[in-house]
C-alpha positions as CSV (number, residue, x, y, z in Angstrom):
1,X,-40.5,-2.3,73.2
2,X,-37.1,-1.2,74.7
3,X,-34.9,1.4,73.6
4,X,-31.3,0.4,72.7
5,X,-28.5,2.7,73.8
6,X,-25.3,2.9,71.6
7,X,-22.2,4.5,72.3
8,X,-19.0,4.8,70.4
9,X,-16.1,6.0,72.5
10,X,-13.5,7.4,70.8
11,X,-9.5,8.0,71.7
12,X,-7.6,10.7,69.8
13,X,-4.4,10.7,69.1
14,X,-3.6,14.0,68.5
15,X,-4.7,17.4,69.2
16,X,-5.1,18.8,65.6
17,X,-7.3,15.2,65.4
18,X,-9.4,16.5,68.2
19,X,-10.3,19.7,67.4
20,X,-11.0,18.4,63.4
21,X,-12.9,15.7,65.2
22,X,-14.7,17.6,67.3
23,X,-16.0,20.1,64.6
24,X,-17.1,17.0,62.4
25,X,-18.9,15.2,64.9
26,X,-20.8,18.3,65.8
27,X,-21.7,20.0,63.0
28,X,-22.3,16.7,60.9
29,X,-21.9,13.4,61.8
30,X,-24.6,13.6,64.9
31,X,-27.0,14.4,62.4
32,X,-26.3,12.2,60.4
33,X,-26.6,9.5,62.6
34,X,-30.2,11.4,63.9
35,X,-30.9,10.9,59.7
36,X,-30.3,7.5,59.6
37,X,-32.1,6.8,63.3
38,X,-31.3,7.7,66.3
39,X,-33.7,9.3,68.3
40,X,-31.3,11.2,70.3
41,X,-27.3,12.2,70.2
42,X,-24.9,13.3,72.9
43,X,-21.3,13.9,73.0
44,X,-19.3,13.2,76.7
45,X,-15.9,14.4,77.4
46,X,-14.3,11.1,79.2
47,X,-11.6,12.0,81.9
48,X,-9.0,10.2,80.1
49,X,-7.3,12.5,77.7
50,X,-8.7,13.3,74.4
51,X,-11.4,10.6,75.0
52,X,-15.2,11.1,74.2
53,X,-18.0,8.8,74.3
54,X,-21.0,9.4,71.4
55,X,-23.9,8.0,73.1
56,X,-27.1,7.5,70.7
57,X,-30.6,6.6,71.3
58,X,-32.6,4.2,69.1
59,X,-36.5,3.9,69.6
60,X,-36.2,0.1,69.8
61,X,-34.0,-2.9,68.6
62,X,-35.0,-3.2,64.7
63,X,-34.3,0.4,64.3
64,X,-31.0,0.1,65.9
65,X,-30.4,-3.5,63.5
66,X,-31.4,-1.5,60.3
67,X,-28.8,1.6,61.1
68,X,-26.4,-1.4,62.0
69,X,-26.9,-3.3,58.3
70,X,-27.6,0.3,56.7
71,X,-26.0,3.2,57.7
72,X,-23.3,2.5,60.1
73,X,-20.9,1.0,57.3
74,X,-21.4,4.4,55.1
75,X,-20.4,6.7,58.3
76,X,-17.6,4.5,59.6
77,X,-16.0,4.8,55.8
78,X,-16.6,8.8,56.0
79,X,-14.8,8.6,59.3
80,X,-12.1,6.6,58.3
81,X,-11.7,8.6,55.2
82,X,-11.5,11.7,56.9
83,X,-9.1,11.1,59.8
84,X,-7.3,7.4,58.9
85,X,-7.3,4.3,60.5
86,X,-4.5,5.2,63.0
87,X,-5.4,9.2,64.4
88,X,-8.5,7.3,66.1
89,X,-9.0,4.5,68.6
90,X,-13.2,3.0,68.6
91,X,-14.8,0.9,71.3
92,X,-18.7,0.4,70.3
93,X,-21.0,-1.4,72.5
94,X,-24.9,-1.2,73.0
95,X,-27.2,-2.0,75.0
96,X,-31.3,-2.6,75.9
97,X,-32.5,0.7,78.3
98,X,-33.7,-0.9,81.3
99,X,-34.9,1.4,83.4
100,X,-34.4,5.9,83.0
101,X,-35.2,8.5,85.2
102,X,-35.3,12.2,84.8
103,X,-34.6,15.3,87.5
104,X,-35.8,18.4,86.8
């Protein structure tokens, strides 16, 4: 079986926004996610200003489906409901892992 990768980059449209944002996603909504399962979590500053990219890290396709159909319409309200439709700009895509290599 393949692991799925799923990422969820987000653009900010403030700087209050970030630094609430930031402080969410960190102390709450990674583990949340982790809960609801992921097998891992990782937050990337992106280049572009106030723009991160949550990657995630699902064991293999039906548990990604299930926190699809389950789970990711209860923490997208939570977002929403915290910082409004417009503060925040979401691109999701995922993915099958083909191939991953460690150093060191």
């Amino acid at each position: 079986m393949s692991r799925v990768f799923y990422e969820v980059q987000a653009t900010i449209a403030d700087e209050a926004t970030e630094s609430a944002w930031l402080t969410w996603i960190k102390s709450k909504h990674f583990t949340d996610v982790i809960v609801a399962g992921a097998v891992s979590a990782r937050l990337v500053k992106l280049d572009a200003v106030r723009t991160y990219a949550s990657q995630y890290e699902f064991a293999d396709r039906a548990e990604f489906d299930a926190y699809i159909q389950n789970e990711a319409p209860r923490l997208r309200a939570e977002g929403l409901e915290r910082f409004g439709a417009d503060a925040i700009t979401y691109v999701r895509r995922s993915g099958t892992i083909e191939h991953g290599q460690a150093y060191r």
